[in-house]
N, C-alpha and C positions, 0 to 999 in steps of 0.2 A: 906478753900479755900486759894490759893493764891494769892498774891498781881499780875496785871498786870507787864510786863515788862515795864521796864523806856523807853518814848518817845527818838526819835534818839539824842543823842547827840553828839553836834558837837566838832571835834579835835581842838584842842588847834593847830596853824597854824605852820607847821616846815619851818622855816628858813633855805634855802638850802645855798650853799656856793654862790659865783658866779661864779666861775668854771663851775658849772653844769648847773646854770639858764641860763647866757653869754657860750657857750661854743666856743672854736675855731673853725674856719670853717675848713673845711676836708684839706688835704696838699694835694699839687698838683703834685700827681705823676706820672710816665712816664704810668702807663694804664692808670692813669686820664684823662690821654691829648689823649691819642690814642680814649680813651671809646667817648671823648668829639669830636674829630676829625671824628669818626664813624658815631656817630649820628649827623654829621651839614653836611655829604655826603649823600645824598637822596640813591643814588645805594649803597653805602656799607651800609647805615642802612637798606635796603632790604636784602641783603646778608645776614646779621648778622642775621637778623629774619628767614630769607629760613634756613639759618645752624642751629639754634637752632631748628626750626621745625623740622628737617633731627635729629636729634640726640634725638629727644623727639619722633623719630618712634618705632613703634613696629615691631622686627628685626624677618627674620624667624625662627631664633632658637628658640624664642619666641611664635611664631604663632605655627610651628611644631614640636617639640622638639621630638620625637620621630625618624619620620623622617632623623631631623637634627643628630641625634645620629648614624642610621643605615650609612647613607652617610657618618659620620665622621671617623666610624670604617671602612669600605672597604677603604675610601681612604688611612688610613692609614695604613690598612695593604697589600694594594698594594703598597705604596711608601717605608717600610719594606721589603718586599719580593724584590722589584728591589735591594734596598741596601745590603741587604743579596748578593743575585745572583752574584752582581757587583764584591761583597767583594772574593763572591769565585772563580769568573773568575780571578781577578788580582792574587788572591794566584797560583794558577792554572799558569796562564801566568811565574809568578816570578819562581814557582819551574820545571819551562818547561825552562826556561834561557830564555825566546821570549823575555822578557820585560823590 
């Protein structure tokens, strides 16, 4: 049989620097003061909240992605085909002397 394991024993206590136990307090920089300006504004601390809610939505590309795919390729190959068409009207116009 074996012996039990040795009851918990405690660390010998580590001595941090004072650096680490005191540390500096934060520096006060120019978002510091704005972040701190934000929140002692009752409406822009509501804004702030509305905008990060608005950016923490779920977008339809997300919801539909399928969808969002088909819709992206007709757009874009409608907004193609107009650039095409344009590009060969102006050739067109140039070697006609119109233009």
């Amino acid at each position: 049989m074996t012996s039990p394991p040795p009851s918990h024993q405690h660390r010998p206590r580590v001595d941090l620097p004072d650096w680490m136990r005191n540390p500096e307090p934060p520096r006060r920089t120019t978002g510091r003061r704005l972040s701190e300006l934000v929140d002692g504004v009752p409406a822009l601390h509501a804004a702030r909240r509305r905008l990060w809610a608005w950016r923490d939505r779920t977008r339809f590309s997300e919801r539909r992605p399928v969808l969002s795919a088909i819709v992206s390729f007709v757009l874009v190959a409608v907004v193609a085909t107009c650039l095409v068409v344009g590009t060969m009207y102006l050739f067109h116009q140039i070697t006609q002397r119109q233009l």
